[in-house]
Each structure stands twice: as structure tokens, then as C-alpha cells.
C-alpha positions as CSV (number, residue, x, y, z in Angstrom):
1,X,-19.8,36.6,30.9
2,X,-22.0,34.8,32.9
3,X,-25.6,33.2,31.3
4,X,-28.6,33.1,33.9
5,X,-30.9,30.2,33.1
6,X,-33.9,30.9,31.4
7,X,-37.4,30.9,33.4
8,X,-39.3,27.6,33.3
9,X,-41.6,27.8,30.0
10,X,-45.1,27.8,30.7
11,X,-48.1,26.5,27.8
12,X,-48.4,23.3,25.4
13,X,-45.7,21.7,25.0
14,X,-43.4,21.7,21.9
15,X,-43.3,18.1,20.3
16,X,-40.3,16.3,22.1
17,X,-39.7,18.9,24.3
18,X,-38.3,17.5,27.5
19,X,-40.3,19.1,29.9
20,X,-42.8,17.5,32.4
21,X,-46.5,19.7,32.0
22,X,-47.9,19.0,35.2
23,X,-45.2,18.1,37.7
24,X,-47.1,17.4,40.5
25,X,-49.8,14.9,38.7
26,X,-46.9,12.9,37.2
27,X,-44.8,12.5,40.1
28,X,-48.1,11.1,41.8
29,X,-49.2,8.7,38.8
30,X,-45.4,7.9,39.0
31,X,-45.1,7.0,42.7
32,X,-48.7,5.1,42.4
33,X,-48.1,3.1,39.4
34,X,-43.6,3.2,38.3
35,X,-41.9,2.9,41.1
36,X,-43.1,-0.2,42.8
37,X,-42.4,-1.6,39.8
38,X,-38.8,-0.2,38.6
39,X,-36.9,-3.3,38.3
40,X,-39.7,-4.6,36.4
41,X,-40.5,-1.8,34.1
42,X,-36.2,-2.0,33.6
43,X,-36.8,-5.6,32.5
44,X,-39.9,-4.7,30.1
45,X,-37.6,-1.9,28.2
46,X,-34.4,-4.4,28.2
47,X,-37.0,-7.0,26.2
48,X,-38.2,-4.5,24.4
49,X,-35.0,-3.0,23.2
50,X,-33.6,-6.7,22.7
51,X,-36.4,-6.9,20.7
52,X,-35.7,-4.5,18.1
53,X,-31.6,-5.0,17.8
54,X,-31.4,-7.6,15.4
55,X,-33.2,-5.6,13.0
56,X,-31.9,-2.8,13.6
57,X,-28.1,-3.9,13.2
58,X,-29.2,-5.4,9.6
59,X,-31.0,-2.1,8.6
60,X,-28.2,0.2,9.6
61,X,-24.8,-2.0,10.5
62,X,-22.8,1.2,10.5
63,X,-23.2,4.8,10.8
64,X,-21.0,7.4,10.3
65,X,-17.9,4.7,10.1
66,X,-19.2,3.2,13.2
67,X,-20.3,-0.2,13.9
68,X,-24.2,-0.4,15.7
69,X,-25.5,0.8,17.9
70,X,-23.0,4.2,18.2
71,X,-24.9,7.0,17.0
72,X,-28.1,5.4,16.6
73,X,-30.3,6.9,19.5
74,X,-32.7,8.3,17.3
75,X,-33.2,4.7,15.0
76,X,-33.5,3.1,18.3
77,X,-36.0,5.3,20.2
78,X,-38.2,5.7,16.9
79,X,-38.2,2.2,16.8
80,X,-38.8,1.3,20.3
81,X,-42.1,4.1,19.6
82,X,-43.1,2.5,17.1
83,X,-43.0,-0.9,19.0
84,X,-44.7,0.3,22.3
85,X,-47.5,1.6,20.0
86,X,-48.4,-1.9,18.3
87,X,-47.7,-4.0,21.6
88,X,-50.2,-5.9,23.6
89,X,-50.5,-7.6,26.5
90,X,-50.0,-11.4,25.3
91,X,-46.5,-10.2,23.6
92,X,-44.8,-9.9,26.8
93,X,-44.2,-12.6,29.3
94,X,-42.6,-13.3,32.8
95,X,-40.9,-10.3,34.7
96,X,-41.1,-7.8,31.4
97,X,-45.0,-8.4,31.5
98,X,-45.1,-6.8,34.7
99,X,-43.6,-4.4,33.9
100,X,-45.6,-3.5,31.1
101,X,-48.9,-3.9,33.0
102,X,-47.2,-1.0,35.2
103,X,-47.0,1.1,32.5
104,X,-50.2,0.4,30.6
105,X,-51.5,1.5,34.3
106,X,-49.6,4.4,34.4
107,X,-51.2,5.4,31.2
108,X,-54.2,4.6,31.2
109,X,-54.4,6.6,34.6
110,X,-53.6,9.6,32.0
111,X,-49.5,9.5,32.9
112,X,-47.7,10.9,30.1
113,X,-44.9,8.7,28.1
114,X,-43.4,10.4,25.0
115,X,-40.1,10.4,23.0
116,X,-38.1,13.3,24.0
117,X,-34.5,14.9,23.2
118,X,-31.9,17.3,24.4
119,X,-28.6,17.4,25.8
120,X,-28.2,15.2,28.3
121,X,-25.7,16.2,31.2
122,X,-24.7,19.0,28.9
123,X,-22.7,16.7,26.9
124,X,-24.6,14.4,24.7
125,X,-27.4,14.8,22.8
126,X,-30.1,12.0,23.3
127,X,-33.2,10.9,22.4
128,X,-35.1,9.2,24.6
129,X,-38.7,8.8,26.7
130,X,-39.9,10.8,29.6
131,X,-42.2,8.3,31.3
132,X,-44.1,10.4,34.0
133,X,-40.9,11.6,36.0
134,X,-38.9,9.0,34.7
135,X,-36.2,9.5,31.6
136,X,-36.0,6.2,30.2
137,X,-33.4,5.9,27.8
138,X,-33.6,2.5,25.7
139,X,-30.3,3.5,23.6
140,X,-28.1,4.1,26.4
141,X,-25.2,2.4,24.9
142,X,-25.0,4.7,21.5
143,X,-22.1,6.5,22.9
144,X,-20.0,4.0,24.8
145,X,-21.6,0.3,23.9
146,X,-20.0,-1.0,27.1
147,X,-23.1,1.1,29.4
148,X,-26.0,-0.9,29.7
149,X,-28.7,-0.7,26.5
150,X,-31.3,0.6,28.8
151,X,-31.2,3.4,31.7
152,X,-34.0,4.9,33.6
153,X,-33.7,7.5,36.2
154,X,-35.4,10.3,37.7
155,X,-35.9,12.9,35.2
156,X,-34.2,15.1,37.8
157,X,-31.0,13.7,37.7
């Protein structure tokens, strides 16, 4: 039995949904303000997640039987949330403040960045940020620790 797949949802969005509610205006405010800066944006949410990994390893050292960060992509996206929403400018420096000052442009153009979840490749469940058109997924190594801690790619992909 085949399954067709369902027609794009139209309307608000559900919280953590991962689905983009204007397409076009956030692959513009993307193009304009993300992607000249990608390597810098990928520094910013390496610093950021660096950040928070002490901590978290002495909240929650294991999970489930397994040693951190395995099966902690929720802990680690709330946390990196929770971070973005307290951080200014003067807490960043070098190569990861540029990277922020791209994404504080982004946003305050009106681009959208919010925690999202779902399977990702149809084999993991993840949590992660939708950042315009870009997943950014700061707990990338929560399966395999050997992958980098942060990924970002086209949502599309």
C-alpha cells in the first residue's frame, strides 16, 4: 500500500512545527542577511554550543545509560534557546560576533528563528532551529558524537 504525502498545511503555525510560513520572504531575508555570512554564523553556534557543554555534561552526565551528549538534543536546543534569548552583543567576540551580528540582522529584518522538531531524514528524531531557510542543528552529535556538534544546512536538504 502506497501513502501519498499529505498537501502542504496552510494557517499559523503549530508551536515547533517545522515548516517555513512565508517561503519566499525568508529565503530573501536569508540570501540578504545568512548566507554571506555562513561560515561565520557556523562559528557563532559552535561558541555558543561550546558555551553551554560544560554545564550541561554536569547537569545530565548520562542518559538512558549513555554518556553526554547521546540523546540529549532536546537539553541542548532548550538550552541553546534559552542562551540566544539572554545574549548580547558584547558576549561574543572575533569570528562568532559576526556571526551573530548576521543573525541579530536577520531578525530584526523580521526573519524568523525558532526551535523546531521532527524526523530528520526519516530516521532520527531531532530538535533543532529553523533559522529563515536554514536548519541549524546545534546538537548534531547526539546520535553519533564523532559528527560535528553543530550543522546547518538548507532546510531543503
Amino acid at each position: 500500500m502506497s501513502t501519498l504525502p499529505a498537501a502542504p498545511r496552510e494557517g499559523p503555525l503549530l508551536p515547533n512545527e517545522p515548516r517555513i510560513a512565508d517561503p519566499a520572504r525568508e529565503a530573501a531575508l536569508t540570501a540578504t542577511h545568512l548566507l554571506p555570512a555562513l561560515d561565520e554564523l557556523d562559528a557563532f553556534f559552535r561558541a555558543l554550543r561550546a558555551g553551554l557543554d560544560d554545564a550541561l555534561r554536569r547537569r545530565l552526565p548520562m542518559k538512558d545509560g549513555k554518556p553526554y551528549p547521546k540523546g540529549q538534543c532536546l537539553e541542548i536546543s532548550q538550552a541553546a534557546q534559552q542562551a540566544l534569548g539572554r545574549l548580547q552583543p558584547q558576549d561574543v567576540g572575533g569570528t562568532p560576533a559576526r556571526g551573530f551580528a548576521a543573525l541579530m540582522a536577520f531578525a530584526r529584518a523580521g526573519g524568523t528563528v525558532r526551535q523546531v522538531w521532527g524526523a530528520l531524514r526519516e530516521t532520527y528524531f531531532q530538535n533543532a532551529f529553523l533559522v529563515g531557510t536554514l536548519y541549524v542543528d546545534v546538537a548534531n552529535d547526539t546520535v553519533d558524537p564523532a559528527k560535528p556538534p553543530v550543522e546547518i544546512l538548507p532546510i531543503a536538504e
